[in-house]
BAKELUM-476643 format. One line per 5 residues: their letters; for each residue x, y, z of C-alpha. Coordinates in steps of 0.5 Angstrom, whole numbers, plus 500, padded with zeros to 3 digits. Example, Ala and Ser with C-alpha at 12.3 -4.5 7.8 and 13.67 -1.06 7.14 Angstrom:
BEGIN
AS) 525 491 516 | 527 498 514 .
This chain:
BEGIN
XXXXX) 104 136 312 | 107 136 305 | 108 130 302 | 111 131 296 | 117 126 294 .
XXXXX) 114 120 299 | 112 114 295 | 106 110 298 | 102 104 298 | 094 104 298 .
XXXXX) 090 098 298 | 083 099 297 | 085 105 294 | 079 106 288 | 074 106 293 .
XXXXX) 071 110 300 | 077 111 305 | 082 110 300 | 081 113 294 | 080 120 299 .
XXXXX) 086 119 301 | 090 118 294 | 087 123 291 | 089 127 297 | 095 125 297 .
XXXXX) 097 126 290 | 095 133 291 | 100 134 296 | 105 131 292 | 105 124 293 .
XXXXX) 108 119 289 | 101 113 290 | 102 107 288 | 094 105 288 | 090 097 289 .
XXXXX) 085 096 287 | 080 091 283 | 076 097 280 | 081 098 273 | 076 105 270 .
XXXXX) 076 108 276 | 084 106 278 | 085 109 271 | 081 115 272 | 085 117 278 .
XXXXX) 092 116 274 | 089 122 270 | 087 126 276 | 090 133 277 | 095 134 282 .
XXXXX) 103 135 284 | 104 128 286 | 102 122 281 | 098 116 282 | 099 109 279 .
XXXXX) 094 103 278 | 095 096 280 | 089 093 279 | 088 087 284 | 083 082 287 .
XXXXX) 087 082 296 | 082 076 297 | 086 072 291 | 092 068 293 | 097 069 286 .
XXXXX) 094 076 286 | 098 078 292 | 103 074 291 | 104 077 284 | 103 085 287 .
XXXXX) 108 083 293 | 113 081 287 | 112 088 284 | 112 092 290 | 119 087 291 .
XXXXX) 122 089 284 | 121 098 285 | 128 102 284 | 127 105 291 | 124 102 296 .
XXXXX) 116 106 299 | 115 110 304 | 108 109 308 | 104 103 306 | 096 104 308 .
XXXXX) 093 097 310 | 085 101 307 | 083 095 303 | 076 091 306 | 069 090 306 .
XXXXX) 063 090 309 | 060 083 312 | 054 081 316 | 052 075 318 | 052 072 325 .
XXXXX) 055 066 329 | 048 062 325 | 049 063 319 | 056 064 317 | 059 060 311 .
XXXXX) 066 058 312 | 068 061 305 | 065 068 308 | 070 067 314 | 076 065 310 .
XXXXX) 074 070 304 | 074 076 309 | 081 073 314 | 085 074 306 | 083 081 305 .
XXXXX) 084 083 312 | 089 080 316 | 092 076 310 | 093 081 305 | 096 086 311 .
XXXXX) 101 080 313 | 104 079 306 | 103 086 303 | 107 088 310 | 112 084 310 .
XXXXX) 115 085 303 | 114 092 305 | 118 093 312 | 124 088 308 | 124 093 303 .
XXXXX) 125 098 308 | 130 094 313 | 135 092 306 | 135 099 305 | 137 101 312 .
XXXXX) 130 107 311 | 124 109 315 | 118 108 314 | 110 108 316 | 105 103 316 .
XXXXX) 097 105 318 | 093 100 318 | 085 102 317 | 081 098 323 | 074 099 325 .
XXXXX) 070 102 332 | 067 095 331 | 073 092 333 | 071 094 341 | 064 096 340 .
XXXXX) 061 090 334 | 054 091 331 | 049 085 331 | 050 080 325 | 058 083 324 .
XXXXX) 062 077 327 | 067 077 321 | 068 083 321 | 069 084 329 | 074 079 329 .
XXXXX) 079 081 322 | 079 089 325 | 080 087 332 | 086 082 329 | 089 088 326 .
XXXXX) 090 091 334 | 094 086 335 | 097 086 329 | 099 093 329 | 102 093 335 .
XXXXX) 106 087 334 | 109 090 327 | 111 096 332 | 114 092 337 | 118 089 332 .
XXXXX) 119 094 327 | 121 100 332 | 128 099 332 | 129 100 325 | 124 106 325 .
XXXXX) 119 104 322 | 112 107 325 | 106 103 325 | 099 106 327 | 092 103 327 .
XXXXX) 087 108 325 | 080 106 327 | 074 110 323 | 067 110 327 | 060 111 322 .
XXXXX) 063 115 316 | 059 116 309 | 063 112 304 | 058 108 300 | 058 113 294 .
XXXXX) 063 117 290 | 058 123 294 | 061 126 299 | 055 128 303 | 050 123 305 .
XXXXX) 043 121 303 | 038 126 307 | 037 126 314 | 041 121 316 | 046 126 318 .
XXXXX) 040 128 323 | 040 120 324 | 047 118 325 | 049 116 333 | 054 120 334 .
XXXXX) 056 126 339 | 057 131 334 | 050 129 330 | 053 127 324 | 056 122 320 .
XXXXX) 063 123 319 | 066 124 311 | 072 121 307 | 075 127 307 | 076 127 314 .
XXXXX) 080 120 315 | 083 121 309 | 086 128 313 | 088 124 319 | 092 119 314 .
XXXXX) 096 125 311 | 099 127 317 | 100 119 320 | 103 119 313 | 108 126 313 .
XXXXX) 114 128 317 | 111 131 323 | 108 124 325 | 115 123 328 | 114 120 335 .
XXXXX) 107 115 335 | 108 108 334 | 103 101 337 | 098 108 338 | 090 106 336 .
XXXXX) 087 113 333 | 079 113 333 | 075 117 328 | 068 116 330 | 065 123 332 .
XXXXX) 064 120 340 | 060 114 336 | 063 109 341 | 061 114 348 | 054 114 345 .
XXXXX) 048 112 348 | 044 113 340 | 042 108 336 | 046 108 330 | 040 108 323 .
XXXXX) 037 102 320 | 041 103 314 | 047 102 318 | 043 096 322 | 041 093 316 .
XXX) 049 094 313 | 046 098 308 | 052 103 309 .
């Protein structure tokens, strides 16, 4: 599952699920072109070590010119990417009651806005070219099972189903594979790879522990290679059983603390 000479996309990328897989993916080669709004720790992944190399662009996905300036970017690159990583998001908590409108559209622009236009200048690209791609949307378990007061955060991952499978029905014939992976309760919260004390013991899972970034990131590396040949429309859960659980998931996940 190497990756070296593959050119990638990663929104989300200076932090949690998609700061992993950058830096997994520059250590096995990658060329990554990493999105992000945290300049410092973007800047600090260009100069980490591996056999690939990162590159920062620095851009807030809930802000309409910044997209449309990355889009103008990513348009203007000699040589088309090969795998785009739809990672970036965030947590919301608010229920029916107490949702204010801005909150909803903030989180439609990130979600479902941002993947829209990232994708579409990304698969034209491609299509031009006459070349094969990936595109790997990172959902959410939430988007079958959703916690109390997670109303907007359901929704935009349970969007990305639909629009996962969409993109594969009408980007199959150009050989552009599409893929949703959907992470259960994974500790991404710190730079930390391990989780605070005892909430392994804790975590709602059948495996009795939270997942970890390294895990996901992992599963990404191979959606990404060469031997991901095959899979197209597939949703992928990475949850330790979570959603066959009859646990009750901590306070800290409950509270929307993690």
């Amino acid at each position: 599952m190497e990756l070296k000479d593959k050119r990638v996309i990663i929104t989300g990328g200076t932090h949690g699920i998609g700061e992993a897989t950058a830096l997994l993916f520059k250590e096995n080669g990658a060329d990554v072109l990493v999105i992000g709004r945290n300049g410092e720790k973007g800047n600090a992944m260009e100069n980490a070590r591996g056999n690939g190399k990162i590159n920062f662009y620095k851009c807030d996905l809930t802000v309409r010119s910044d997209i449309e300036k990355l889009c103008e970017f990513i348009d203007k690159a000699d040589k088309p990417y090969d795998v785009l990583i739809n990672c970036a998001s965030r947590n919301s908590r608010y229920n029916i009651l107490n949702i204010e409108l801005n909150e909803w559209e903030n989180m439609v622009e990130l979600n479902l806005t941002a993947v829209l236009l990232m994708t579409k200048h990304f698969s034209n690209k491609l299509v031009s070219k006459n070349m094969p791609g990936k595109i790997i949307n990172v959902g959410a378990v939430q988007s079958i099972s959703p916690l109390k007061s997670s109303l907007a955060y359901a929704a935009v991952k349970g969007a990305l189903r639909s629009i996962t499978k969409s993109l594969a029905v009408d980007l199959g014939e150009h050989n552009i594979l599409c893929t949703l992976v959907m992470p259960g309760p994974i500790y991404a919260k710190t730079d930390s790879e391990e989780p605070p004390h005892n909430l392994d013991s804790r975590a709602a899972t059948l495996l009795q522990r939270m997942g970890r970034k390294a895990e996901v990131a992992n599963l990404l590396k191979f959606l990404a290679s060469d031997e991901n040949s095959f899979m197209t429309g597939n949703e992928i859960i990475i949850d330790g059983g979570r959603l066959i659980s009859r646990k009750s998931d901590p306070d800290e996940i409950m509270k929307g603390d993690l």
